[in-house]
N, C-alpha and C positions, 0 to 999 in steps of 0.2 A: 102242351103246356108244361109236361114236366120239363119237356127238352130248354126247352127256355129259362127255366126255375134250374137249372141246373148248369146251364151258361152261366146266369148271374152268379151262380154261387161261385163259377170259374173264377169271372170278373173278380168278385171282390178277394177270393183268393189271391187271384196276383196284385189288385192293389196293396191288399196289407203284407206279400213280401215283398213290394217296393219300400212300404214306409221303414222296413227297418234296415233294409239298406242303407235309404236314404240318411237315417236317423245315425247309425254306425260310421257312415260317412261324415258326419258334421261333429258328431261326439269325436273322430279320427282327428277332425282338423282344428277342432276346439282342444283337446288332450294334447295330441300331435305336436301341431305345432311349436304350443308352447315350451314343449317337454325336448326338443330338440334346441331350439333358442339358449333354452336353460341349460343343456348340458354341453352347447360350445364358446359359451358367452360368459357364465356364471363364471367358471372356474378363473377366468383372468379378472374378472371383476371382485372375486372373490382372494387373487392375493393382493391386488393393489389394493383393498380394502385392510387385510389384514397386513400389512407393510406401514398402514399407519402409526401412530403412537401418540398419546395426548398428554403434557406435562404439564400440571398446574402447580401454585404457591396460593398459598390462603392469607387472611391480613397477616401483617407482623413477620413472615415469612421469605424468604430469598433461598436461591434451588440454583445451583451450578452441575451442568449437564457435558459431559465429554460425548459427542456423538462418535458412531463408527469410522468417520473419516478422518476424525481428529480437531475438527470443528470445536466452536467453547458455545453453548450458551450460558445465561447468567439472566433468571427470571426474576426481576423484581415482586413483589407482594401483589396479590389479591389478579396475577397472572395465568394466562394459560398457552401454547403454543400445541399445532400437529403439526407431526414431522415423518414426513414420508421419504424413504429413501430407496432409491429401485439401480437400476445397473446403469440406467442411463439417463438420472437427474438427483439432483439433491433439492428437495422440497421441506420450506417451513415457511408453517401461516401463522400468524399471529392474533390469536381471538380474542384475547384482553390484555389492558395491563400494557408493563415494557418489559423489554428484554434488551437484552447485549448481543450482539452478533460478537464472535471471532472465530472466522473463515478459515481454513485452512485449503492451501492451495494443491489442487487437483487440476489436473488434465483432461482426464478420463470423462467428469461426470459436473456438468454447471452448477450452481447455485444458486437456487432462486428463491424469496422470500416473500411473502404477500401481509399486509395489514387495509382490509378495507380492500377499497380500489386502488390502491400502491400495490406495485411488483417490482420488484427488483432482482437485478442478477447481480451478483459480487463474484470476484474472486481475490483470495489473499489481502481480506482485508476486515475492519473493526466497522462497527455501525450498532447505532443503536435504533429501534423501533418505539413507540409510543403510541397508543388509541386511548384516549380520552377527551372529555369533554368534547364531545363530535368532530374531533380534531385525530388525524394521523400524524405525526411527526419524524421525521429520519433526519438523524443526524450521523453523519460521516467523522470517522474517528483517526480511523486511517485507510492509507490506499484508496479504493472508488469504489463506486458503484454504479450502475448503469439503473434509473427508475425509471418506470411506466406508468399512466394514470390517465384514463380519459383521451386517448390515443397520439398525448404529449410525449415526448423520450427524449431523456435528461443524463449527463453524464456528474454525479456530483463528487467531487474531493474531499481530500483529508479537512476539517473546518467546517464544511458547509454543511448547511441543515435546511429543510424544506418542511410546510406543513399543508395539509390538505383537508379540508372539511370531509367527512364521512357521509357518505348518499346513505338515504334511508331504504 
């Protein structure tokens, strides 16, 4: 009987140095994985992040912006815009309010704009944006612009303006 009572003891011996392999193993891939994800994913997610820039005007207020390319904006009151600029796009979205586009014209790197569900590319040219009263608005100043919405695409001119309802 001892012999028996001393198998078992074997037994449970190797069971509990399975569980904490088992255990090391799941903590690995719980820890692990995450912790590699993080450390080849983060880093670029982390400068497009940091490439943003956010420009606001409060009531009563107007805000004239020279961006690095040469670009104008010109923020009307109680406005705000993020503007991302990376090697290979020129990004601004438009969160409230109006603003002035004046584009400056590049080669290198498109220009694209977003208010709502409007996108638009420009180059070398004037445009103004608008989001109020659940309304988007663009109006063309000078030169064109190429808009997108709802999987429509629109070429508009120097004159012409468009308005779109904002999806909730």
């Amino acid at each position: 009987m001892a012999e028996r009572h001393d198998s078992s003891a074997l037994a449970e011996r190797h069971t509990s140095l399975g569980n904490p392999r088992m255990l090391f193993a799941a903590l690995l891939l719980l820890v692990g994985v995450p912790a590699l994800v993080f450390l080849f994913l983060a880093p670029t997610q982390n400068e497009q992040a940091a490439n943003v820039e956010t420009y606001s005007t409060a009531t009563a207020e107007q805000r004239a912006l020279r961006l690095d390319d040469g670009s104008e904006l010109r923020l009307q009151e109680n406005s705000s815009v993020a503007v991302r600029y990376s090697a290979e796009q020129r990004r601004v979205q438009l969160l409230r309010g109006e603003v002035l586009f004046i584009i400056a014209p590049e080669t290198t790197r498109p220009f694209w704009a977003q208010a709502g569900t409007l996108r638009l590319r420009a180059d070398a040219s004037a445009f103004s944006l608008n989001m109020g009263d659940g309304v988007v608005t663009l109006e063309v100043l000078e030169g064109s612009v190429r808009a997108q919405s709802g999987g429509g695409v629109q070429t508009l001119n120097a004159g012409e303006r468009v308005e779109l309802a904002l999806s909730r």
